[in-house]
N, CA, C and O atoms as a GROMACS GRO file, in nm:
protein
  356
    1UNK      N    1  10.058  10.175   8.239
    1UNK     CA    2  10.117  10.131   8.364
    1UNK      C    3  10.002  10.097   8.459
    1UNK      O    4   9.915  10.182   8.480
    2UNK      N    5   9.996   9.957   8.529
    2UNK     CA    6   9.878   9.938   8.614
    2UNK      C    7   9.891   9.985   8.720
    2UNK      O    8   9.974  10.075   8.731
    3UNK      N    9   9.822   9.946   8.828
    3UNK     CA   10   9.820  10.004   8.975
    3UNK      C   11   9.913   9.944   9.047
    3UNK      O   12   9.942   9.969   9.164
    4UNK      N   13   9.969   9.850   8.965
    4UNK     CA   14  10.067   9.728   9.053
    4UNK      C   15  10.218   9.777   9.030
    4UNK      O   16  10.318   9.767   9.101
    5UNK      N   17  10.197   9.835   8.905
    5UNK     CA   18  10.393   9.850   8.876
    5UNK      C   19  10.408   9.975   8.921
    5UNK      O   20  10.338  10.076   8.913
    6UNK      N   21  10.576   9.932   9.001
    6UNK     CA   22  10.620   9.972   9.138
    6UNK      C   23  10.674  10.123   9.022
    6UNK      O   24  10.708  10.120   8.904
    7UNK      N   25  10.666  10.200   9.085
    7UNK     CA   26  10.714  10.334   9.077
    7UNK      C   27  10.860  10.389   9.063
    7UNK      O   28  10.776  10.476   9.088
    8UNK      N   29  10.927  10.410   9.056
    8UNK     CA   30  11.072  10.474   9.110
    8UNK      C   31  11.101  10.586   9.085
    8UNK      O   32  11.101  10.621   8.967
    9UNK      N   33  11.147  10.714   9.226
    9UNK     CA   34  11.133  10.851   9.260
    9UNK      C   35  11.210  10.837   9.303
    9UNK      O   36  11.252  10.754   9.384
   10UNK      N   37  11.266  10.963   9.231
   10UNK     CA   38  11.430  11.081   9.301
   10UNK      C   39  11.346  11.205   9.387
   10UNK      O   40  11.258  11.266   9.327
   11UNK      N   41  11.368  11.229   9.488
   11UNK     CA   42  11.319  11.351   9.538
   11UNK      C   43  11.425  11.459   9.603
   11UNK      O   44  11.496  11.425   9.698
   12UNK      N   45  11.433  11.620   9.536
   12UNK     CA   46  11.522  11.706   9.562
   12UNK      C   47  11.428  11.777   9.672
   12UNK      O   48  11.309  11.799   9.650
   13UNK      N   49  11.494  11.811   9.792
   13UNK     CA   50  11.491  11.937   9.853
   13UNK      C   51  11.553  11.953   9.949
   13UNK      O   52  11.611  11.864  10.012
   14UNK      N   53  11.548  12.102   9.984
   14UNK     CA   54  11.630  12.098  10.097
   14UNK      C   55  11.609  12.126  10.270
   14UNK      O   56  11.669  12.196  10.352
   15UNK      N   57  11.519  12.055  10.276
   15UNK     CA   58  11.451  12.024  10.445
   15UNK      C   59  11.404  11.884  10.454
   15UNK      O   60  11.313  11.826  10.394
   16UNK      N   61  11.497  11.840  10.548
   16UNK     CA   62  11.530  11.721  10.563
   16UNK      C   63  11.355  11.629  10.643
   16UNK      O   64  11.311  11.515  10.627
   17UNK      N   65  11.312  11.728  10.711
   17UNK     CA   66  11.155  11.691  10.747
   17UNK      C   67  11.065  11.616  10.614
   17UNK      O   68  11.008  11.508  10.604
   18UNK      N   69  11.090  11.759  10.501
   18UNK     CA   70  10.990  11.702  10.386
   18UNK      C   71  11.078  11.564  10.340
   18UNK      O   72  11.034  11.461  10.392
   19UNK      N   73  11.171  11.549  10.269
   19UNK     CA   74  11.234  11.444  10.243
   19UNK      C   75  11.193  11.312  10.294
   19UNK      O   76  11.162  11.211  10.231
   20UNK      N   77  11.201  11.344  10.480
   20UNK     CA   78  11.107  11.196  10.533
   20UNK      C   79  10.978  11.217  10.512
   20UNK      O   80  10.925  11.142  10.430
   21UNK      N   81  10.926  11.283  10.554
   21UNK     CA   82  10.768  11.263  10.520
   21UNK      C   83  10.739  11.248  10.401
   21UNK      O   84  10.618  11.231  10.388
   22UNK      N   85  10.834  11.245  10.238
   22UNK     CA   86  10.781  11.228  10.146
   22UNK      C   87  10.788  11.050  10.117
   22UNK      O   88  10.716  10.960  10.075
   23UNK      N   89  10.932  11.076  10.173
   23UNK     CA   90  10.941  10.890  10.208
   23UNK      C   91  10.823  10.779  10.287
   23UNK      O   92  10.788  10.665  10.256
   24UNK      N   93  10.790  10.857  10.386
   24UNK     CA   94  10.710  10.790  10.462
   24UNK      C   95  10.605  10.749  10.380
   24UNK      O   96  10.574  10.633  10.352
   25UNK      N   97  10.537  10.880  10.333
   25UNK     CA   98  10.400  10.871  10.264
   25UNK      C   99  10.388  10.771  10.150
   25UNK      O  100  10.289  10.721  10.097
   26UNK      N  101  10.525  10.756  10.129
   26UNK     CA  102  10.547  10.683   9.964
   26UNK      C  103  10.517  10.511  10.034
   26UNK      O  104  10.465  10.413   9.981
   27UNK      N  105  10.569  10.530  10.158
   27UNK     CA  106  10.605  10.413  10.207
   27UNK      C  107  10.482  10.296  10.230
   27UNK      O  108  10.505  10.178  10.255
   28UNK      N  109  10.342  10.358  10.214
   28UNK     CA  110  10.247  10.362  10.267
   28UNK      C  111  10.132  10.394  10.140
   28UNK      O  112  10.012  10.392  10.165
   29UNK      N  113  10.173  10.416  10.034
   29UNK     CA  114  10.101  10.408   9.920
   29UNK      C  115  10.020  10.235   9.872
   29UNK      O  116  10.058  10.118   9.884
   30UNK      N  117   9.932  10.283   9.831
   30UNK     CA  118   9.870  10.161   9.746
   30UNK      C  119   9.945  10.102   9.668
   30UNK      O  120   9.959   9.985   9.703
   31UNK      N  121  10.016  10.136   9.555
   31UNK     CA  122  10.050  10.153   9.446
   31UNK      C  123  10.226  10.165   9.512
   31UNK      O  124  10.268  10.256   9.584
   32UNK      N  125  10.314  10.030   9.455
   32UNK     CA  126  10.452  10.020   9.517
   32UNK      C  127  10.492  10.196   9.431
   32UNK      O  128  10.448  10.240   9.325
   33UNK      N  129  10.583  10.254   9.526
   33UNK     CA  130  10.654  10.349   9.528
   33UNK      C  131  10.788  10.316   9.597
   33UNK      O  132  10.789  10.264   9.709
   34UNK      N  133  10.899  10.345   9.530
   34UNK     CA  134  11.044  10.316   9.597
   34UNK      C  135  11.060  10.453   9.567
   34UNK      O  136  11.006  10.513   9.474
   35UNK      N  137  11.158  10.509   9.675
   35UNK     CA  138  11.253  10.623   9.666
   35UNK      C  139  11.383  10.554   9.637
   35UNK      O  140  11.429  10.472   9.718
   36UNK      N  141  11.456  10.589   9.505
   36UNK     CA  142  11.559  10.538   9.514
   36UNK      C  143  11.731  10.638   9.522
   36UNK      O  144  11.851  10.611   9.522
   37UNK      N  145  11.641  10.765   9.526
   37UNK     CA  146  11.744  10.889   9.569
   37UNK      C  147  11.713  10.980   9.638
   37UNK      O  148  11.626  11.047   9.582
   38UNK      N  149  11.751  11.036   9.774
   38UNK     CA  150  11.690  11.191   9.789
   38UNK      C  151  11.769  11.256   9.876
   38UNK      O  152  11.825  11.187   9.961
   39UNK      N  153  11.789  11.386   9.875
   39UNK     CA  154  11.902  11.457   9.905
   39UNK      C  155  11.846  11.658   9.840
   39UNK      O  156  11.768  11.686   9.748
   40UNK      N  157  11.891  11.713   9.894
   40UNK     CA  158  11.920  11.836   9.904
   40UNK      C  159  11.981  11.920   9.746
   40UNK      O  160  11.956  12.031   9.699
   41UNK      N  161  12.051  11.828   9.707
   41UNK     CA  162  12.131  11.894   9.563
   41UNK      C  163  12.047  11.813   9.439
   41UNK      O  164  11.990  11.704   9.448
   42UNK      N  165  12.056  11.894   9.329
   42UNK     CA  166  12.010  11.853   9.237
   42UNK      C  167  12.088  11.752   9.152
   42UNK      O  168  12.043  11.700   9.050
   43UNK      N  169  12.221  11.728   9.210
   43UNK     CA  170  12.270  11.612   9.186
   43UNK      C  171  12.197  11.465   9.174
   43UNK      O  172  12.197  11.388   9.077
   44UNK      N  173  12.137  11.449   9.297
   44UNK     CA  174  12.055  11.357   9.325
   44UNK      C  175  11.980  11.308   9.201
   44UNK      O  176  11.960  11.189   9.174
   45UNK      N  177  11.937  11.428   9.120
   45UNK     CA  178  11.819  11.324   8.986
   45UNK      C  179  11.912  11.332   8.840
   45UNK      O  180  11.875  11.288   8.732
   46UNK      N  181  12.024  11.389   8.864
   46UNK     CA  182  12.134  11.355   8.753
   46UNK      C  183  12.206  11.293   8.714
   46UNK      O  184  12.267  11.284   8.607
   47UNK      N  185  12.203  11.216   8.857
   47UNK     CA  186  12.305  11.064   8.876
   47UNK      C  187  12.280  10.937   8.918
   47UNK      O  188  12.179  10.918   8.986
   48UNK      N  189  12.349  10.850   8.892
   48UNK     CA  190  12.266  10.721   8.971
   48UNK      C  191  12.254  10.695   9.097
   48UNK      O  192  12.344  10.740   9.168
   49UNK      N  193  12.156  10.625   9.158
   49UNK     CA  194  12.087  10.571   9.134
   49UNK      C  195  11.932  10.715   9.052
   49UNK      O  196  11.874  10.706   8.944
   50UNK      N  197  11.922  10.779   9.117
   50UNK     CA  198  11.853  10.921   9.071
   50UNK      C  199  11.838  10.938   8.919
   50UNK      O  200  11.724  10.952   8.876
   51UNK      N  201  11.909  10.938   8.860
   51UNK     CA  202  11.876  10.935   8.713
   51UNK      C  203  11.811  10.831   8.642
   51UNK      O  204  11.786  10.848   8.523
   52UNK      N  205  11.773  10.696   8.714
   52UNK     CA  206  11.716  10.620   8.645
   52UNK      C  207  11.589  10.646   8.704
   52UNK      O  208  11.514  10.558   8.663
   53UNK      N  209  11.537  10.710   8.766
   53UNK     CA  210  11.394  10.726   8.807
   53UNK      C  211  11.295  10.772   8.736
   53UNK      O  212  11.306  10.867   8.659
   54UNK      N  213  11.208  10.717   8.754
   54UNK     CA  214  11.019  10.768   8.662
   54UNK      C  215  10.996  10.865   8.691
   54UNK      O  216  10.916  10.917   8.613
   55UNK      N  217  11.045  10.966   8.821
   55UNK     CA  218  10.963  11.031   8.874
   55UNK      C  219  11.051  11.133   8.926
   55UNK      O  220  11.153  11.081   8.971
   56UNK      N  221  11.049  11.265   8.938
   56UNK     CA  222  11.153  11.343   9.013
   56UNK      C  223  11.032  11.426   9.089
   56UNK      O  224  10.939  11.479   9.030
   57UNK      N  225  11.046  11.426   9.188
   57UNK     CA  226  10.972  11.537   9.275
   57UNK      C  227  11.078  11.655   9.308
   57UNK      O  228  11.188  11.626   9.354
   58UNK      N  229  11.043  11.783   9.283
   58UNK     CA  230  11.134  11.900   9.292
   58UNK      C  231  11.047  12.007   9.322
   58UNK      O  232  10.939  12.050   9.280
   59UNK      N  233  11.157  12.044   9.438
   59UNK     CA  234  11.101  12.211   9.486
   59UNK      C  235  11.127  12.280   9.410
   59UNK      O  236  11.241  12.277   9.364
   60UNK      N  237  11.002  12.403   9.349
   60UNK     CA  238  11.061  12.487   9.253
   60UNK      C  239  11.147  12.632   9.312
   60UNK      O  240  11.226  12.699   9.245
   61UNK      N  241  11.106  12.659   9.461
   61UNK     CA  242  11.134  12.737   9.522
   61UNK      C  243  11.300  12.738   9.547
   61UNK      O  244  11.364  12.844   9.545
   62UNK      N  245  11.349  12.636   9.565
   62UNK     CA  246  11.453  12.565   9.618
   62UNK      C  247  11.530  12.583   9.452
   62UNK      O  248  11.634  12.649   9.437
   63UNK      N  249  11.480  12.534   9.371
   63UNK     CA  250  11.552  12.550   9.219
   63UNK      C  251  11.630  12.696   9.223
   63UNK      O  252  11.750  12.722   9.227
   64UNK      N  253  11.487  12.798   9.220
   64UNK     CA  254  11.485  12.928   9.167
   64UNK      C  255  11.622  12.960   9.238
   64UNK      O  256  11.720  12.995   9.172
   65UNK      N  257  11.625  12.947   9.362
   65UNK     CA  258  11.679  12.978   9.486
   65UNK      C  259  11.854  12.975   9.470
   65UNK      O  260  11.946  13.048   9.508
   66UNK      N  261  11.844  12.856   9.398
   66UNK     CA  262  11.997  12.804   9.377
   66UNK      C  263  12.046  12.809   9.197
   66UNK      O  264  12.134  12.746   9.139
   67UNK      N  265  11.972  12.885   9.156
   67UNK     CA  266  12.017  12.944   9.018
   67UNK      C  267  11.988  12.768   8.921
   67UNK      O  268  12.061  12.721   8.833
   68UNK      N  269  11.891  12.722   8.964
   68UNK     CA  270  11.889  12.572   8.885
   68UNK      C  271  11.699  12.530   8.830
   68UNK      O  272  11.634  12.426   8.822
   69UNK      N  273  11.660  12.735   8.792
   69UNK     CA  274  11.560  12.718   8.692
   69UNK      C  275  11.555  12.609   8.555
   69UNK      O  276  11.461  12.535   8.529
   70UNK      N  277  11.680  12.622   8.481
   70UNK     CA  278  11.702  12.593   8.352
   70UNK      C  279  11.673  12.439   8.370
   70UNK      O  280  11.619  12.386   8.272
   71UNK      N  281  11.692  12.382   8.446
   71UNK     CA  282  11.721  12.223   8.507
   71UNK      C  283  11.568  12.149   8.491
   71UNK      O  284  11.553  12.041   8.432
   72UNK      N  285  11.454  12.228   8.556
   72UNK     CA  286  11.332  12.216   8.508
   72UNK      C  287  11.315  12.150   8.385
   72UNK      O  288  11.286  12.031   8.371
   73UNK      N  289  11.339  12.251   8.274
   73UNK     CA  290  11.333  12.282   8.129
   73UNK      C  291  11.363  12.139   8.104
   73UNK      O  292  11.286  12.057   8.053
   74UNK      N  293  11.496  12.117   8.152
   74UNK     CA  294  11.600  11.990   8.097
   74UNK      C  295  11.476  11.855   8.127
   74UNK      O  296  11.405  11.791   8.050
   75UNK      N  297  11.489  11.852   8.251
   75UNK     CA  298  11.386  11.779   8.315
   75UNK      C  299  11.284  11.695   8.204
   75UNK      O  300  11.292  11.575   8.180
   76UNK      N  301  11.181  11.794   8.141
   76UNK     CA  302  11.076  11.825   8.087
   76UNK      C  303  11.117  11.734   7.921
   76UNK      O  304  11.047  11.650   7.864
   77UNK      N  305  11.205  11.769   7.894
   77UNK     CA  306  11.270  11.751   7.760
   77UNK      C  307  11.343  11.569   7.785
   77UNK      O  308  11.369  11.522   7.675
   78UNK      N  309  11.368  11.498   7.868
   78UNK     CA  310  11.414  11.386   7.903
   78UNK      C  311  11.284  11.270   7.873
   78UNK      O  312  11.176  11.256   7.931
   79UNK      N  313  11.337  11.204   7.767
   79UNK     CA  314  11.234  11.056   7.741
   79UNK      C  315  11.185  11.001   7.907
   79UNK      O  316  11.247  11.032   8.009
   80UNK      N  317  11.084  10.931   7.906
   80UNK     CA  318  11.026  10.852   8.014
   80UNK      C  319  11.078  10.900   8.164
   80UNK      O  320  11.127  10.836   8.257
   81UNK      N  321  11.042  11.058   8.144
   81UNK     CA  322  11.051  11.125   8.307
   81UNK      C  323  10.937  11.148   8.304
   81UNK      O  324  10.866  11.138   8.204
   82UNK      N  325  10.889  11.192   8.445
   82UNK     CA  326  10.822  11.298   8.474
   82UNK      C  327  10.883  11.422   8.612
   82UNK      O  328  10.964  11.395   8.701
   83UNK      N  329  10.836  11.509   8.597
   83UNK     CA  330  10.863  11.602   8.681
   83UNK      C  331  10.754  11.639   8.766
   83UNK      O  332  10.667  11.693   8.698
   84UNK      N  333  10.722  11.631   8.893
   84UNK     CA  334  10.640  11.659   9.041
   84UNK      C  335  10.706  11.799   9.071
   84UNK      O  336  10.816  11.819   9.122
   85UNK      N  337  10.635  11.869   9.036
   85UNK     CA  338  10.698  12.040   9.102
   85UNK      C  339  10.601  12.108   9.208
   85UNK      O  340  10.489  12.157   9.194
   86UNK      N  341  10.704  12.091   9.347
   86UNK     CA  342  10.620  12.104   9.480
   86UNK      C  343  10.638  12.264   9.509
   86UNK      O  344  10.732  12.313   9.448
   87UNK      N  345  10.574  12.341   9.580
   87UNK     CA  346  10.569  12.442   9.629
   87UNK      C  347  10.604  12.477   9.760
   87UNK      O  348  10.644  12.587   9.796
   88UNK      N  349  10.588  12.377   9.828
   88UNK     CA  350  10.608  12.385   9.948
   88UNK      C  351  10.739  12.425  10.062
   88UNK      O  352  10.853  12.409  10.018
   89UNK      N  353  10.728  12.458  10.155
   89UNK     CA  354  10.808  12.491  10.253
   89UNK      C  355  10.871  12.646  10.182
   89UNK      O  356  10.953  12.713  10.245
   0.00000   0.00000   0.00000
């Protein structure tokens, strides 16, 4: 994948601050980045538009939190994903 082809990211969490600022930052990348889902529930990277994404950024804190460890796992095991596991907030 070069520096040119555009990206596409689902991002889960649940503070609506990080959500924009993850948007923003994306917004503002070198390298095209689209958010094409983001929301609070882990719905968001299971469904469309969210499930067709390259990229899932996920709080692991926020997982643990809401009994949706196993989801990780799943994550991990899915052809042409990747998983971003943030720590934060």
């Amino acid at each position: 994948m070069s520096d040119s082809t555009p990206v596409s990211v689902v991002v889960v969490d649940d503070h609506p601050a990080i959500l924009s600022g993850i948007e923003a930052w994306y917004a503002v990348s070198r390298r095209p980045i689209t958010v094409v889902a983001a929301g609070s529930s882990v719905q968001e990277a299971w469904t469309a538009p969210g499930s067709t994404a390259d990229v899932v950024v996920w709080k692991t804190r926020y997982a643990v939190r809401s009994g949706l460890e196993g989801a990780v796992d799943e994550f991990a095991h899915r052809p042409a994903r990747d998983a971003l596991l943030s720590q934060a907030g």
